[in-house]
mmCIF file of the N, C-alpha and C atoms, coordinates in Angstrom:
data_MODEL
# 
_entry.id   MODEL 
# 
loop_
_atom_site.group_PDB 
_atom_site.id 
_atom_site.type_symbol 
_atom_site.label_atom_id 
_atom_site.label_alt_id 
_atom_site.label_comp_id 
_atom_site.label_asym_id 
_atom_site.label_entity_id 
_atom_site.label_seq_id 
_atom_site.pdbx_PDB_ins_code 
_atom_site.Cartn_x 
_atom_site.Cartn_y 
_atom_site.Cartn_z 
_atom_site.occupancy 
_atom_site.B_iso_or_equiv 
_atom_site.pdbx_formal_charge 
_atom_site.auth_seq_id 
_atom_site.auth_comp_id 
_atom_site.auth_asym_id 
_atom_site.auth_atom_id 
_atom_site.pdbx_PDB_model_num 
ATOM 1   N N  . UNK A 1 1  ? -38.875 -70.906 86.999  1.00 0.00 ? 1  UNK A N  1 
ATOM 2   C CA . UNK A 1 1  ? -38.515 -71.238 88.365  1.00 0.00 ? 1  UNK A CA 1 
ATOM 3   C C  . UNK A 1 1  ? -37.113 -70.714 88.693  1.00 0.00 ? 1  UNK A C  1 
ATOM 4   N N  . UNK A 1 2  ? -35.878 -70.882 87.518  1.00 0.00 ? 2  UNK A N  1 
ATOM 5   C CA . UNK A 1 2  ? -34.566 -70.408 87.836  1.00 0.00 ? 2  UNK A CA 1 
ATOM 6   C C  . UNK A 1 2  ? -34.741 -68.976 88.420  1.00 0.00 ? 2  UNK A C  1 
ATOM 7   N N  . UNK A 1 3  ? -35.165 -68.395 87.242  1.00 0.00 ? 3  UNK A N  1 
ATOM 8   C CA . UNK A 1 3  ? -35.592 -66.745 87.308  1.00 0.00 ? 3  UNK A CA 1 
ATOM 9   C C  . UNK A 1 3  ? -36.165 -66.316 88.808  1.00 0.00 ? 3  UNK A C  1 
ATOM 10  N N  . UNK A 1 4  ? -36.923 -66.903 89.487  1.00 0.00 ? 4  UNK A N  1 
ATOM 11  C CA . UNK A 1 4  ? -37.639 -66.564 90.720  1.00 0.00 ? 4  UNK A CA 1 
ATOM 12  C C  . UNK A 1 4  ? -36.613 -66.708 92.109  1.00 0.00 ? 4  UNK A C  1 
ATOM 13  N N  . UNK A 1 5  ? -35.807 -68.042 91.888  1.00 0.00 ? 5  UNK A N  1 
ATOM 14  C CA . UNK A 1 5  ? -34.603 -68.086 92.182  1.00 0.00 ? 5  UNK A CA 1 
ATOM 15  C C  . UNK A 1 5  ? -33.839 -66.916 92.549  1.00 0.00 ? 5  UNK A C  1 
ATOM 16  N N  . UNK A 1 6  ? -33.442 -66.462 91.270  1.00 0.00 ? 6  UNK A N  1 
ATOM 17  C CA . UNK A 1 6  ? -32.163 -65.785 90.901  1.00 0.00 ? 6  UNK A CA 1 
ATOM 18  C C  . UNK A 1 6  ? -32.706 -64.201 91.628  1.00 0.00 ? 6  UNK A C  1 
ATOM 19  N N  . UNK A 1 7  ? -33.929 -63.617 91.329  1.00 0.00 ? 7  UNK A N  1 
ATOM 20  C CA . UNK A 1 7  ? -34.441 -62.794 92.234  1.00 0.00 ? 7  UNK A CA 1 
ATOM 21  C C  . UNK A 1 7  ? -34.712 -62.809 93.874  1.00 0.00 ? 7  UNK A C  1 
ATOM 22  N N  . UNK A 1 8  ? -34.831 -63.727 94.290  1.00 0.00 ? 8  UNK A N  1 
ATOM 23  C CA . UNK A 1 8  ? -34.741 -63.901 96.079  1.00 0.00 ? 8  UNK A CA 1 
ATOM 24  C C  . UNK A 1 8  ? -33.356 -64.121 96.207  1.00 0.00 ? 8  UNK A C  1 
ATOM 25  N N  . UNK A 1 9  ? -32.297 -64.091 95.755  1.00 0.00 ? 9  UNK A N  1 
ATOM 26  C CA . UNK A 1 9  ? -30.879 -64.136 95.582  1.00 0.00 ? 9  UNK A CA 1 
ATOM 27  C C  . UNK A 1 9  ? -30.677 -62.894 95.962  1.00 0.00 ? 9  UNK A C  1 
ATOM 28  N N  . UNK A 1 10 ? -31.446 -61.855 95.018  1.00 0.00 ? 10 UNK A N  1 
ATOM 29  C CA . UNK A 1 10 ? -30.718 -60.842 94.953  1.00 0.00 ? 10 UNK A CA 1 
ATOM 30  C C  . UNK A 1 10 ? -31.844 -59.961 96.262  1.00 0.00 ? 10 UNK A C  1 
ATOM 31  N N  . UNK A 1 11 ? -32.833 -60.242 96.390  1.00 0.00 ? 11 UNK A N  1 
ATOM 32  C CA . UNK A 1 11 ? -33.715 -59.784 97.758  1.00 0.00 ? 11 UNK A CA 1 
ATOM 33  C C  . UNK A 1 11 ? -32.555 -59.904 98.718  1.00 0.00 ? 11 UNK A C  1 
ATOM 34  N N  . UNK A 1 12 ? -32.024 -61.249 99.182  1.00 0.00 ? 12 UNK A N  1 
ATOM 35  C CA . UNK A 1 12 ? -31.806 -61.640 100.013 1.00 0.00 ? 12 UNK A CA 1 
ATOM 36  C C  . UNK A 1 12 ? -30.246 -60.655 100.049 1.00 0.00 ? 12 UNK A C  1 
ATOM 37  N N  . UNK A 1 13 ? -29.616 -60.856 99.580  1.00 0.00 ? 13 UNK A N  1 
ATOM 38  C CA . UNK A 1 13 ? -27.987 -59.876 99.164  1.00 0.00 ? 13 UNK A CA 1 
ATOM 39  C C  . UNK A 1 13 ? -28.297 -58.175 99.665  1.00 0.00 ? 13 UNK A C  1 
ATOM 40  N N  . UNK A 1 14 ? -29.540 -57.710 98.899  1.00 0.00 ? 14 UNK A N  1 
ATOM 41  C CA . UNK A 1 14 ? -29.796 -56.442 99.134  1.00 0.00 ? 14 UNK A CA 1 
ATOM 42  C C  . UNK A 1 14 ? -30.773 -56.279 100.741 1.00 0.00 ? 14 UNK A C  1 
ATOM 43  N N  . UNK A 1 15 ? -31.189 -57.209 101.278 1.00 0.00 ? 15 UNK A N  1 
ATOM 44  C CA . UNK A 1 15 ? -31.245 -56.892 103.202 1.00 0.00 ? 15 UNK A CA 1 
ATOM 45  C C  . UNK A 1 15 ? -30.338 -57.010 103.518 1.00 0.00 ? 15 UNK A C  1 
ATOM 46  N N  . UNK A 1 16 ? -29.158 -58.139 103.464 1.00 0.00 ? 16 UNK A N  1 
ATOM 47  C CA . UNK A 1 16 ? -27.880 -58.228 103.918 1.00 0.00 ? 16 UNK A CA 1 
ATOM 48  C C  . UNK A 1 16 ? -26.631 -56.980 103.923 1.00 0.00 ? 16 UNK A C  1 
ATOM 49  N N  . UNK A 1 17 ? -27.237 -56.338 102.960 1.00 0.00 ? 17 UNK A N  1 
ATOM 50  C CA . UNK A 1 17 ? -26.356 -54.936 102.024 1.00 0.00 ? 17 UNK A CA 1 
ATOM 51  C C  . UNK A 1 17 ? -26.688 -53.883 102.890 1.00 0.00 ? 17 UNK A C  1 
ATOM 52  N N  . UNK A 1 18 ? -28.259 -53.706 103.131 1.00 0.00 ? 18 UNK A N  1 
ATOM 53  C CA . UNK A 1 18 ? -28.858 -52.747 103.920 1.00 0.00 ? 18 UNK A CA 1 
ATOM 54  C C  . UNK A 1 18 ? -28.626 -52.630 105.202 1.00 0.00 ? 18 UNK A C  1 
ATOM 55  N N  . UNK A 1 19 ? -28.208 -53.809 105.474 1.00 0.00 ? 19 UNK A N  1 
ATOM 56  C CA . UNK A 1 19 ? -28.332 -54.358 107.111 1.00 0.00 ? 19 UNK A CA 1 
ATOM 57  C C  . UNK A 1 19 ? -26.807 -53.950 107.878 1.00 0.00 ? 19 UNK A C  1 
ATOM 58  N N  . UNK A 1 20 ? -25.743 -54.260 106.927 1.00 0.00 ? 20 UNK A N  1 
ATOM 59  C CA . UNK A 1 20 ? -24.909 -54.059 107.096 1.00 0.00 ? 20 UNK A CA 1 
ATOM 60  C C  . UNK A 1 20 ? -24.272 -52.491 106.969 1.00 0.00 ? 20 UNK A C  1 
ATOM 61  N N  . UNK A 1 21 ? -24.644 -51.957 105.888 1.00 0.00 ? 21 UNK A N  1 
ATOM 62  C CA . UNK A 1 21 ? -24.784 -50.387 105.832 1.00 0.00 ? 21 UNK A CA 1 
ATOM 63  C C  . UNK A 1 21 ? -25.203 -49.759 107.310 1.00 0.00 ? 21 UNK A C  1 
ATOM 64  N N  . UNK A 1 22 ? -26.633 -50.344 107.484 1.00 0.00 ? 22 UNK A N  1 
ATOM 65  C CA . UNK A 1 22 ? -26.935 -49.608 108.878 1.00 0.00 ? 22 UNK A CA 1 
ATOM 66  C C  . UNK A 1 22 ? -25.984 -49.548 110.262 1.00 0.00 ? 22 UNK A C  1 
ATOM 67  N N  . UNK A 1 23 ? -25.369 -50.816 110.350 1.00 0.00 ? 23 UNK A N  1 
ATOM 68  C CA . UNK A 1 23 ? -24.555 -51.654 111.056 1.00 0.00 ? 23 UNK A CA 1 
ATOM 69  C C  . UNK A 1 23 ? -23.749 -50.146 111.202 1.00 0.00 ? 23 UNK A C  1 
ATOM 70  N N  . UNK A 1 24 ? -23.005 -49.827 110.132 1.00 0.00 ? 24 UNK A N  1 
ATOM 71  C CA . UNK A 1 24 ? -21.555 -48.743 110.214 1.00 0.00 ? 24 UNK A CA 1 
ATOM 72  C C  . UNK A 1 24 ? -22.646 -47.498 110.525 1.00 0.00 ? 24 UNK A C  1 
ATOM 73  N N  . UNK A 1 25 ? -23.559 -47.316 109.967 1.00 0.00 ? 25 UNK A N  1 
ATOM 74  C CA . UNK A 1 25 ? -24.106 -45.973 110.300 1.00 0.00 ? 25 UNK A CA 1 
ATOM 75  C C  . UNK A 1 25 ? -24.530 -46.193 112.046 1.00 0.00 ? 25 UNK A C  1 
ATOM 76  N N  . UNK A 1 26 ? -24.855 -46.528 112.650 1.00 0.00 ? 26 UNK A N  1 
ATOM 77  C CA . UNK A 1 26 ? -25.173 -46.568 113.993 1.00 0.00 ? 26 UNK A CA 1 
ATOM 78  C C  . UNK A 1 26 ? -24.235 -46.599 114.781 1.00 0.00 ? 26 UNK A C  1 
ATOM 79  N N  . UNK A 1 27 ? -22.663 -47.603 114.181 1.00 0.00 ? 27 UNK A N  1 
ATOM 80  C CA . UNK A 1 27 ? -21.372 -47.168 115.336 1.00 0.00 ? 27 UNK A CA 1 
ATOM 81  C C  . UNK A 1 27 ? -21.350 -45.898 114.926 1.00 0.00 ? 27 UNK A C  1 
ATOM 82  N N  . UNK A 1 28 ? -21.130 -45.530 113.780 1.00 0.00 ? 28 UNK A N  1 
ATOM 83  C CA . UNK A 1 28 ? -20.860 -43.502 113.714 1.00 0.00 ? 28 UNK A CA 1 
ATOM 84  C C  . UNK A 1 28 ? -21.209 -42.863 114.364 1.00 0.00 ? 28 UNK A C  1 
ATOM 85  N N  . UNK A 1 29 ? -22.552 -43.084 114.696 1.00 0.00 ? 29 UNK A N  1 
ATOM 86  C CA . UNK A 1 29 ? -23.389 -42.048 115.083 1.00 0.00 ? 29 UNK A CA 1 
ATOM 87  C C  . UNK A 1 29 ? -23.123 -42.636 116.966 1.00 0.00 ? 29 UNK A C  1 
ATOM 88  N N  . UNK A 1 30 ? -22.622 -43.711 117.167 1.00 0.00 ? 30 UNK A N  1 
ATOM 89  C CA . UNK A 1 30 ? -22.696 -44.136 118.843 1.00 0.00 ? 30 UNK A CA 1 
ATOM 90  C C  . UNK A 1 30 ? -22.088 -42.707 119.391 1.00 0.00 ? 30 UNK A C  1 
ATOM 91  N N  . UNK A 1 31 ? -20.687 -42.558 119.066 1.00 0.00 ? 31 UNK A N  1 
ATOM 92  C CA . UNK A 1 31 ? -20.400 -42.179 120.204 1.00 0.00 ? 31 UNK A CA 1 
ATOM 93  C C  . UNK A 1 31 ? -20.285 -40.855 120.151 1.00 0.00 ? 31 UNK A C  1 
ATOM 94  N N  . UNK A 1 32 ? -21.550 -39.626 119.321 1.00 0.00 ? 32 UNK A N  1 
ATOM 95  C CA . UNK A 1 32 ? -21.471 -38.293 118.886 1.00 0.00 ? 32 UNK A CA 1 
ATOM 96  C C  . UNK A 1 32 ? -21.439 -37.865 120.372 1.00 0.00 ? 32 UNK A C  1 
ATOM 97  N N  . UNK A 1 33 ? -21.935 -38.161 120.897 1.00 0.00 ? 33 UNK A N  1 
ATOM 98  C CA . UNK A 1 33 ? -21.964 -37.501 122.148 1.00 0.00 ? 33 UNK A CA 1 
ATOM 99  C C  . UNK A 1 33 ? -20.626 -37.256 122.897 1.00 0.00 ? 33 UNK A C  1 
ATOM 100 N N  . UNK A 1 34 ? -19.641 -38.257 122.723 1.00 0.00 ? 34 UNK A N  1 
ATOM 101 C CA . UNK A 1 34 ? -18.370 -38.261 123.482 1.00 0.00 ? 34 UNK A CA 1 
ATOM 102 C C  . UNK A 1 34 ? -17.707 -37.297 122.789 1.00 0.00 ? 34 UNK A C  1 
ATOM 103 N N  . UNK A 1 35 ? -17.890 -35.999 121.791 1.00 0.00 ? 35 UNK A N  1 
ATOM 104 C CA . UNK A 1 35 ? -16.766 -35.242 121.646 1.00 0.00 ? 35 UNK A CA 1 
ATOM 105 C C  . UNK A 1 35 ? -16.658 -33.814 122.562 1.00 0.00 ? 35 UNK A C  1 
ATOM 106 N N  . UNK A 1 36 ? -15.253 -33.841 122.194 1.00 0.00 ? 36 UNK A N  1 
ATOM 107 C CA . UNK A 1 36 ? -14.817 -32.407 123.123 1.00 0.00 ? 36 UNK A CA 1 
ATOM 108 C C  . UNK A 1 36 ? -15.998 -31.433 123.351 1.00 0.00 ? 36 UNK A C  1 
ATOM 109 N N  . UNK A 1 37 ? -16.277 -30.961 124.570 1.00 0.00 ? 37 UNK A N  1 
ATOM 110 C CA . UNK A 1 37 ? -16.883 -29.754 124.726 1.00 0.00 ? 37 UNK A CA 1 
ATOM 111 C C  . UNK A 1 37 ? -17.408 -29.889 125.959 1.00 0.00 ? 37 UNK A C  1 
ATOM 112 N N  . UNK A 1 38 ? -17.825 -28.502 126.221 1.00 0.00 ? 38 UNK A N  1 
ATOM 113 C CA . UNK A 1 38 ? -17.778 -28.527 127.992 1.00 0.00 ? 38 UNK A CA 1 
ATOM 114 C C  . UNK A 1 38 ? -18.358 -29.349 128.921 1.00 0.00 ? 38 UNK A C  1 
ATOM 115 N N  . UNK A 1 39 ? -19.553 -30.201 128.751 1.00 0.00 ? 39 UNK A N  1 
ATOM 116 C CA . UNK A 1 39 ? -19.874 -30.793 129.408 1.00 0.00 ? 39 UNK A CA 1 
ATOM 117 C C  . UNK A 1 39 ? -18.705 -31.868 129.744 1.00 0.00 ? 39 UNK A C  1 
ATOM 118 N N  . UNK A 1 40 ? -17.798 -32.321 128.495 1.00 0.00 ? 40 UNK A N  1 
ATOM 119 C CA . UNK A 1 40 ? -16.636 -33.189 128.669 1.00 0.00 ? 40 UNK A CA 1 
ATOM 120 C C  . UNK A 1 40 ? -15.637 -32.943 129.566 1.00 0.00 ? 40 UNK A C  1 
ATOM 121 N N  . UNK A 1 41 ? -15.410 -31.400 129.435 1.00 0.00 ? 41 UNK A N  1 
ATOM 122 C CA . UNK A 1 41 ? -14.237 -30.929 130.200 1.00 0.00 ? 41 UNK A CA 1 
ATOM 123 C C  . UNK A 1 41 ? -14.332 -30.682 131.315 1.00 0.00 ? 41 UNK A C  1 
ATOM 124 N N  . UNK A 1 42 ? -15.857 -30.500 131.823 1.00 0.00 ? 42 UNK A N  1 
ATOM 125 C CA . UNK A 1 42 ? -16.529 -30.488 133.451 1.00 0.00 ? 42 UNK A CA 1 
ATOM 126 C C  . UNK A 1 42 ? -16.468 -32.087 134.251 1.00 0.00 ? 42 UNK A C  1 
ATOM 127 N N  . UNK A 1 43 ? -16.552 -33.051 132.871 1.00 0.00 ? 43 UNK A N  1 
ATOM 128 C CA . UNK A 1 43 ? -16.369 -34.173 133.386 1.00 0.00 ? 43 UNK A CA 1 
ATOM 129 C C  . UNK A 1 43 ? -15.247 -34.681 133.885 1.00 0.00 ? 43 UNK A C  1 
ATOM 130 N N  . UNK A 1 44 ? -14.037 -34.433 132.380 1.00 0.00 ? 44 UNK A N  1 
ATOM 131 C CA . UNK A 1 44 ? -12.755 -34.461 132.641 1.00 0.00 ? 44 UNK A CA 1 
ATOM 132 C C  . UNK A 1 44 ? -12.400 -33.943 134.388 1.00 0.00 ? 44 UNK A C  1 
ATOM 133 N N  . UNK A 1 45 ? -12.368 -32.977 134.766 1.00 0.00 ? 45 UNK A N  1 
ATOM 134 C CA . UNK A 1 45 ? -11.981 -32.057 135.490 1.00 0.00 ? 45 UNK A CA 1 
ATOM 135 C C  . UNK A 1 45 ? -12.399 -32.880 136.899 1.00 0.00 ? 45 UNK A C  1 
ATOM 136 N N  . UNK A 1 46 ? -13.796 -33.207 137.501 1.00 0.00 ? 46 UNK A N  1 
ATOM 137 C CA . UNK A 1 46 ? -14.241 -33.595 138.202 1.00 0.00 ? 46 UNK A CA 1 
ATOM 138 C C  . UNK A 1 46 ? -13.702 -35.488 138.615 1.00 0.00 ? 46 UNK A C  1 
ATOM 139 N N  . UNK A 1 47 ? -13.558 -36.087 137.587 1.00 0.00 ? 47 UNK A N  1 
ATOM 140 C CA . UNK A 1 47 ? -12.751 -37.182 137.630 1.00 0.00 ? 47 UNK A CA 1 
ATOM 141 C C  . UNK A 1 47 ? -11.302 -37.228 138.005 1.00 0.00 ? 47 UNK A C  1 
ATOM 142 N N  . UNK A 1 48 ? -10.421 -35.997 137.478 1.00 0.00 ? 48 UNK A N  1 
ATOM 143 C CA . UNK A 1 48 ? -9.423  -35.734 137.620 1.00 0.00 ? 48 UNK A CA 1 
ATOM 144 C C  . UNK A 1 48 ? -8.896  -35.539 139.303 1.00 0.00 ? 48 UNK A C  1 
ATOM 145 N N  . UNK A 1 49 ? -10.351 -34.496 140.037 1.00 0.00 ? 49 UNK A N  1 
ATOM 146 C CA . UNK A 1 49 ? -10.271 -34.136 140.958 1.00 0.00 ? 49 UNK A CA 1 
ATOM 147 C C  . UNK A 1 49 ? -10.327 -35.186 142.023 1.00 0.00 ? 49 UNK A C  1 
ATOM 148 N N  . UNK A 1 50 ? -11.409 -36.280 141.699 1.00 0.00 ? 50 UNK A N  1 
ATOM 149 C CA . UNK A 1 50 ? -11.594 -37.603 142.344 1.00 0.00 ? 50 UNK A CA 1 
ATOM 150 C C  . UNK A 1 50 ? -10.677 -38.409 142.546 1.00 0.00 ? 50 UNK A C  1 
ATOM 151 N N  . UNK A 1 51 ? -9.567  -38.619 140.870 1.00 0.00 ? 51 UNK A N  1 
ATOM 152 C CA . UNK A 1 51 ? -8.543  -39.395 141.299 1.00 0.00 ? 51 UNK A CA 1 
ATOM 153 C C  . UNK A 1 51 ? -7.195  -39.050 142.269 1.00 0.00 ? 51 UNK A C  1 
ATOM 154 N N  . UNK A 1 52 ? -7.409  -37.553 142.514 1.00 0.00 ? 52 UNK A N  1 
ATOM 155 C CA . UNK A 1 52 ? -6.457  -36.500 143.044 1.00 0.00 ? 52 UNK A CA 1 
ATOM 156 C C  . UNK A 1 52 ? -6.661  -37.488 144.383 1.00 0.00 ? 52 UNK A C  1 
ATOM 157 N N  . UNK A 1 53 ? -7.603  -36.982 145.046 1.00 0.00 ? 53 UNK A N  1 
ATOM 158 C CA . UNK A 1 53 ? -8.022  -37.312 146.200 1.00 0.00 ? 53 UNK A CA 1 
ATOM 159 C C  . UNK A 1 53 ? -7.767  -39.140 146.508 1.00 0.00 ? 53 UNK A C  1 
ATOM 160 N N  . UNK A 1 54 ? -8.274  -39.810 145.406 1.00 0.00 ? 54 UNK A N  1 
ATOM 161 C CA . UNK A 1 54 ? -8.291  -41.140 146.008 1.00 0.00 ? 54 UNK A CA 1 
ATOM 162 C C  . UNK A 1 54 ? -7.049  -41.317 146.277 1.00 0.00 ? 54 UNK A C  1 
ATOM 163 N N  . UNK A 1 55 ? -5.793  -40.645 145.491 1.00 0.00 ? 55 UNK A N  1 
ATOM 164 C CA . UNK A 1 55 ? -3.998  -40.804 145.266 1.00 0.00 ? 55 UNK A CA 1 
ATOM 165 C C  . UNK A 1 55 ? -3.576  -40.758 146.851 1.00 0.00 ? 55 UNK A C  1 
ATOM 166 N N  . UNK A 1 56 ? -4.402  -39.687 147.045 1.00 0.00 ? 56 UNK A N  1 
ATOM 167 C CA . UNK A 1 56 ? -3.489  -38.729 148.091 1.00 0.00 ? 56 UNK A CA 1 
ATOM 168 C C  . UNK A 1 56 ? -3.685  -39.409 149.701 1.00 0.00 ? 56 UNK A C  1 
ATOM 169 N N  . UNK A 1 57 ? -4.871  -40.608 149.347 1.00 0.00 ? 57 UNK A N  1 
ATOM 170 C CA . UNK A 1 57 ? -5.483  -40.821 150.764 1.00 0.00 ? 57 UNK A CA 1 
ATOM 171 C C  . UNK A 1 57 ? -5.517  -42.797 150.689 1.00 0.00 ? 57 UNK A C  1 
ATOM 172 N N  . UNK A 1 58 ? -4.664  -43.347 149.356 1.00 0.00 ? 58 UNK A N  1 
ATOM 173 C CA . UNK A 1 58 ? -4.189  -44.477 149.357 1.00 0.00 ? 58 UNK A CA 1 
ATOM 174 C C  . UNK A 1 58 ? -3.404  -44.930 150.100 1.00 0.00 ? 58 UNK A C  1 
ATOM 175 N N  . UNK A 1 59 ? -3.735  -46.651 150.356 1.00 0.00 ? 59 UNK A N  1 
ATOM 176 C CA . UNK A 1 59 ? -2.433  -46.949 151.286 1.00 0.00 ? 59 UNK A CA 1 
ATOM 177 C C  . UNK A 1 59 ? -1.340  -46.638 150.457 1.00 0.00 ? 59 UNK A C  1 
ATOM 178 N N  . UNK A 1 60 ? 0.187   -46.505 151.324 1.00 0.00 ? 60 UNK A N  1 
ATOM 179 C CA . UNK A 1 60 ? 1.601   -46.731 150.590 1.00 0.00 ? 60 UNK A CA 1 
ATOM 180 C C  . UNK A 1 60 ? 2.205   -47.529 151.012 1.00 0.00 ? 60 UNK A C  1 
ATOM 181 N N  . UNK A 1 61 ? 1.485   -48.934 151.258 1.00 0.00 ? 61 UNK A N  1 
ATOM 182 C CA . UNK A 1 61 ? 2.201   -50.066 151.189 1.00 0.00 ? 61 UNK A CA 1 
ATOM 183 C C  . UNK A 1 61 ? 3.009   -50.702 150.416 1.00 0.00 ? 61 UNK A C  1 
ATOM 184 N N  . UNK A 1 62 ? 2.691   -50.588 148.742 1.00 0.00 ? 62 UNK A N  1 
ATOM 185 C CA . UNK A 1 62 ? 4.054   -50.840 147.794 1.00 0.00 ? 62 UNK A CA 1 
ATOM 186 C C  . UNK A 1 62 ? 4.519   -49.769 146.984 1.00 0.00 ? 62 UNK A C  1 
ATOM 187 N N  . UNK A 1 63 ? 4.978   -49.302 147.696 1.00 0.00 ? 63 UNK A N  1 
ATOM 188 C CA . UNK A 1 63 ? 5.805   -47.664 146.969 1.00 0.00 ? 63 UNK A CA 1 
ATOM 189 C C  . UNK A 1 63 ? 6.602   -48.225 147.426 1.00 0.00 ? 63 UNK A C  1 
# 
């Protein structure tokens, strides 16, 4: 009975092990998409251009 024990111990440790492994592999892999490259820099650029505009056409009530 100890013995049967001592094995669902170690079941239970090794999903927890697995589970958690996966855990770090899935943030890694979240945010592949967010690195540098052109679709980024088309984005960059276009946001940039947006905040240009919202600046330029804000009230200047506390300046």
């Amino acid at each position: 009975m100890a013995e049967e024990k001592d094995k669902s111990n170690l079941y239970i440790g090794g999903i927890i092990l697995i589970a958690i492994v996966g855990v770090f592999i899935l943030k890694g892999r979240e945010t592949e998409h967010l690195t540098a490259g052109a679709s980024t820099a088309s984005t960059q650029a276009a946001f940039d251009s947006a905040n240009a505009k919202r600046q330029a056409t804000a009230n200047k009530f506390y300046e």
